[in-house]
N, C-alpha and C positions, 0 to 999 in steps of 0.2 A: 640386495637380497633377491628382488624378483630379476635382475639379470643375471645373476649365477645360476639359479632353478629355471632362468625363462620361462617364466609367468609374467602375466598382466593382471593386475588389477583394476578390474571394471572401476567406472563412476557409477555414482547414485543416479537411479533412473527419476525421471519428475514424477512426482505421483499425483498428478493432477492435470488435467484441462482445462486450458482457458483460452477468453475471450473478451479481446481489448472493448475498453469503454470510450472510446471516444465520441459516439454516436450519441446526440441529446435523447432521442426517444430510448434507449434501451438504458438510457442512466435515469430517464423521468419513469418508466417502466419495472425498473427497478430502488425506486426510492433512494436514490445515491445523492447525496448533495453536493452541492458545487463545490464547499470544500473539500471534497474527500477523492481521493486520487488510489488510484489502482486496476486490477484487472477484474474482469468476472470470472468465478471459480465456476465450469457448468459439470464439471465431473471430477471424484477424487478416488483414490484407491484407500478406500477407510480402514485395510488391514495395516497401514502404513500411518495415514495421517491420524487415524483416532478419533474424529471429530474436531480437532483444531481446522482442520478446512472442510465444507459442507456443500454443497452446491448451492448454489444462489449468494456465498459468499462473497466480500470487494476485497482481494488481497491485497495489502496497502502496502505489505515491509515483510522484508525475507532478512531476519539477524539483525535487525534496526536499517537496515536501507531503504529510501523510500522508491516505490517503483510508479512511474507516469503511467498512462491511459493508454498508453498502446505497448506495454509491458517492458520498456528501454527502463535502463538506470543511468546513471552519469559515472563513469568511470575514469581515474587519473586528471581531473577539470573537465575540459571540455567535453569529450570522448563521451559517447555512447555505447551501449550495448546491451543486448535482451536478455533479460533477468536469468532466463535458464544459465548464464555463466556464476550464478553466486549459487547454485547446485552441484552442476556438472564439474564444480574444483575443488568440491570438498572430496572425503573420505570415503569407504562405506561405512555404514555404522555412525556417522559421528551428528548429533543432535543439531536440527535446526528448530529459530523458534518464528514463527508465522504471526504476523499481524494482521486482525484480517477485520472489517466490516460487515455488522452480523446483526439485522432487528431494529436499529438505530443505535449501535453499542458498538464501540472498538476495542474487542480484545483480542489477546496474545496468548501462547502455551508456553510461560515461561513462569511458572506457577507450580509451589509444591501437589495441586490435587491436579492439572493438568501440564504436565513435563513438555520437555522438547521432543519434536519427534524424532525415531531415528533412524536414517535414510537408508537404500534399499537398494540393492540392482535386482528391477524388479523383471520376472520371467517375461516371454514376446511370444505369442503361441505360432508367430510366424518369424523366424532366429533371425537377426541381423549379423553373423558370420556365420553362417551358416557354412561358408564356403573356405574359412581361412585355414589354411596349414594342413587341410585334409581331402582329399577327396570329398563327393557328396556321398550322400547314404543314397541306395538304390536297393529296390527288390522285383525283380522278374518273376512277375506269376505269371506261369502259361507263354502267351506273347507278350503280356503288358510288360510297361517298366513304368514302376511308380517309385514315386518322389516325396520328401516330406515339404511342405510349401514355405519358402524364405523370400524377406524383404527382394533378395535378388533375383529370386525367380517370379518374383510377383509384377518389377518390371519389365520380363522376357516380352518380344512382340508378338511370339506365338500366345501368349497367355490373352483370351477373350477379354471382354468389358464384366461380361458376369461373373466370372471366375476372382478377377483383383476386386468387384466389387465385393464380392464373397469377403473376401481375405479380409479387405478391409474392414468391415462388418464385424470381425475377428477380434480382428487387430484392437477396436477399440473399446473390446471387455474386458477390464481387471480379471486376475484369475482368482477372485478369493468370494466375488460376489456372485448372486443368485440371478442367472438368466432368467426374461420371463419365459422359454420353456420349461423352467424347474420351478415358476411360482405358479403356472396353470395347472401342474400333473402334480405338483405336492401342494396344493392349495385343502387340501385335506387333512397334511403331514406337518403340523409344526416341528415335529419331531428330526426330519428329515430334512437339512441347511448342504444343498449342494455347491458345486463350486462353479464363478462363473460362466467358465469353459465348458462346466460340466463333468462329464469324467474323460476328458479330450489333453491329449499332453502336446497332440501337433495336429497339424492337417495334413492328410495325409491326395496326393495329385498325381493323375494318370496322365504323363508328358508323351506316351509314346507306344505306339504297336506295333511290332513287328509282323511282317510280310509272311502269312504261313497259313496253313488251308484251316487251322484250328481258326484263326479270328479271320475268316473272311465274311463281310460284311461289317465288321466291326472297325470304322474308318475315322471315329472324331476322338480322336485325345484332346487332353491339356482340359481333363473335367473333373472336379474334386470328387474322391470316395468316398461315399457315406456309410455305407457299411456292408459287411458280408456275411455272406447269407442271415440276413436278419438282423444281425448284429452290430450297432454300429463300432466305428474304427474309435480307438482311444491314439495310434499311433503306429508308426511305420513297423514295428517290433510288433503292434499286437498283433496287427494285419499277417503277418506271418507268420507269427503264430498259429492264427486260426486257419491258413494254410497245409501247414505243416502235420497237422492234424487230421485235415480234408485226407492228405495224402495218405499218413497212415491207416487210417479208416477203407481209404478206396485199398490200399494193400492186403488188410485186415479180410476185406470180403471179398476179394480173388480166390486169398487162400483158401477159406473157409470153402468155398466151392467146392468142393472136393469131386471127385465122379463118383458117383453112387454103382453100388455093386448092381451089374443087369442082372437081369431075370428068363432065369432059362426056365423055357416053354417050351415043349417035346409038340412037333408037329405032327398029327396023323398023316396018313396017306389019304383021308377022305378029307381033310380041311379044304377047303374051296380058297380060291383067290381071294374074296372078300374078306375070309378071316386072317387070310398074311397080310394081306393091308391094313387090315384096323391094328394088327398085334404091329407092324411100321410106324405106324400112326401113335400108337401107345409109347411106343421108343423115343421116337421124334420129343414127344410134347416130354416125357422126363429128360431128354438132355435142355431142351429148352428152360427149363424145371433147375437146373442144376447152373445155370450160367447167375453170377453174379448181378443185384440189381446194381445199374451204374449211380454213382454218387455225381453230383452238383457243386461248383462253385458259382452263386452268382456274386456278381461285383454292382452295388448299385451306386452309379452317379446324379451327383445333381442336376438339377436340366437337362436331364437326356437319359436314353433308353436304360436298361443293364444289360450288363456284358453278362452271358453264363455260358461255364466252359464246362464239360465231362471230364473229371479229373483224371484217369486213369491216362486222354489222351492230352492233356492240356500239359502231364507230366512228360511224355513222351518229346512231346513238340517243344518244352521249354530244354530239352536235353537236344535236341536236333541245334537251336534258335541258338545256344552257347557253344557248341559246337561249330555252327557254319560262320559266326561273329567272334568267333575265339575270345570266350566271356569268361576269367574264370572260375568267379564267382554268383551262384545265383541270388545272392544281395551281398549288401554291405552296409551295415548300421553302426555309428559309431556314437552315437548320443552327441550333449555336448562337449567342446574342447575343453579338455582337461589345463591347458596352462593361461586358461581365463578364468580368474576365479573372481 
């Protein structure tokens, strides 16, 4: 079936973090007895596991298989290999039951009041194909050209130490639980359970500036965006959307300009030079009066300055910038791959 349609069907992502017990102090540290054999659970995605795995958990057995101290099973007799293989070959969907070390008590989610759990391919807020069978997504504002940030461009060499640690930083939030930026600002709000990304669907990363008088001075890419004009970014689409918006608006108030009807003032023959100068002067300051206020895009990055461009020229120069690089599109966004499901 999925090679008639050419689809693929993901594996179950791990919904959990750990760390091997091999180490006496960190097994006396955590009251684990010499009997008792498994990993340390130190993070789990609770929208998935339920609370059959908890942090501070000893996972002993994944489906009744016992797993050692540095997370290997025994496979085929002798043969070893790291437990993530009695996940990553199962289904999606299809129930596992966890045996886990918990208070000085070994229990299991294989029980009518707590079920098995049922495995997941769980979202990456930074894609791991990001790249496959398509093009990347791209959007050119002004001179920039931003990017949504992926495992592969996270190991680019252009990409800073700050930046992947960034990512990583990322990488290692569940998207279901509460950042502590969302337990300090809603620490008031029980009412109010955001998500752990926040309301963030990717990150979105300035790889590149083009050579044009609009961004001159503006010299360091490869810096994440945080957000514009105030705003922060949810994703490569928001981001251009609120673009696209800038633009209409800087359109909206060209128009509206309009020229205002002059004002005919009958000269005497006794008016003096001073008074044709001031009635000049009076003229001057309403065409000045009449000229559109320019609109702003700023673009704020992390660790470093912000970019702010005049929209009216920033459009101008991204229409030059596609033009002299033969671009023919000013982005391209395609979400994810439609034949991974």
């Amino acid at each position: 079936e999925e090679v008639g349609s050419c689809t693929y069907t993901l594996s179950p992502s791990i919904p959990y973090r750990w760390h091997s017990l091999e180490n006496t102090s960190l097994r006396m540290a955590h009251n684990v007895p010499k009997g008792v054999h498994g990993i340390l659970i130190v993070d789990a995605a609770s929208a998935i596991v339920k609370g059959a795995l908890q942090k501070g958990d000893v996972l002993t057995k994944i489906d009744g298989t016992q797993l050692a101290d540095d997370g290997q099973l025994t496979l085929r007799g002798q043969e070893l290999i790291q437990h993530n293989y009695l996940l990553r070959g199962k289904q999606l969907n299809e129930p596992t039951v966890f045996s886990v070390y918990r208070d000085g008590k070994h229990l299991s989610n294989d029980g009518p009041n707590d079920p098995p759990c049922v495995l997941k391919d769980l979202p990456y807020i930074c894609p791991r194909w990001a790249d496959v069978d398509h093009q990347p997504d791209y959007l050119i504002l002004g001179a920039l050209v931003l990017v949504p940030m992926s495992l592969n461009l996270m190991s680019s060499k252009h990409a800073g130490k700050r930046l992947v640690a960034t990512c990583k930083d990322w990488c290692l939030k569940w998207q279901e639980e509460e950042s502590d930026e969302t337990t300090k600002n809603d620490s008031n709000d029980n009412s109010s359970k955001k998500l752990g990304w926040g309301d963030k669907e990717e990150l979105v990363v300035l790889t590149d500036i083009f050579a044009h008088e609009l961004s001159f001075s503006y010299s360091r890419p490869w810096r994440r965006v945080v957000s514009y004009n105030g705003t922060s970014i949810r994703s490569l689409c928001h981001l251009k959307d609120m673009w696209l918006q800038s633009c209409k608006k800087s359109d909206h108030d060209t128009n509206a300009a309009s020229p205002a009807t002059p004002t005919t003032t009958k000269i005497e023959t006794s008016q003096t030079c001073t008074n044709i100068l001031d009635d000049n002067n009076t003229k001057t300051q309403l065409k000045e009066e009449q000229q559109p206020i320019p609109s702003f895009a700023r673009i704020e990055l992390e660790h470093d300055d912000d970019i702010i461009f005049e929209v009216s020229r920033a459009v101008a120069a991204q229409r030059d910038i596609m033009e002299t690089h033969q671009i023919a599109k000013p982005w391209r966004i395609c979400g994810k791959n439609p034949k991974y499901k």
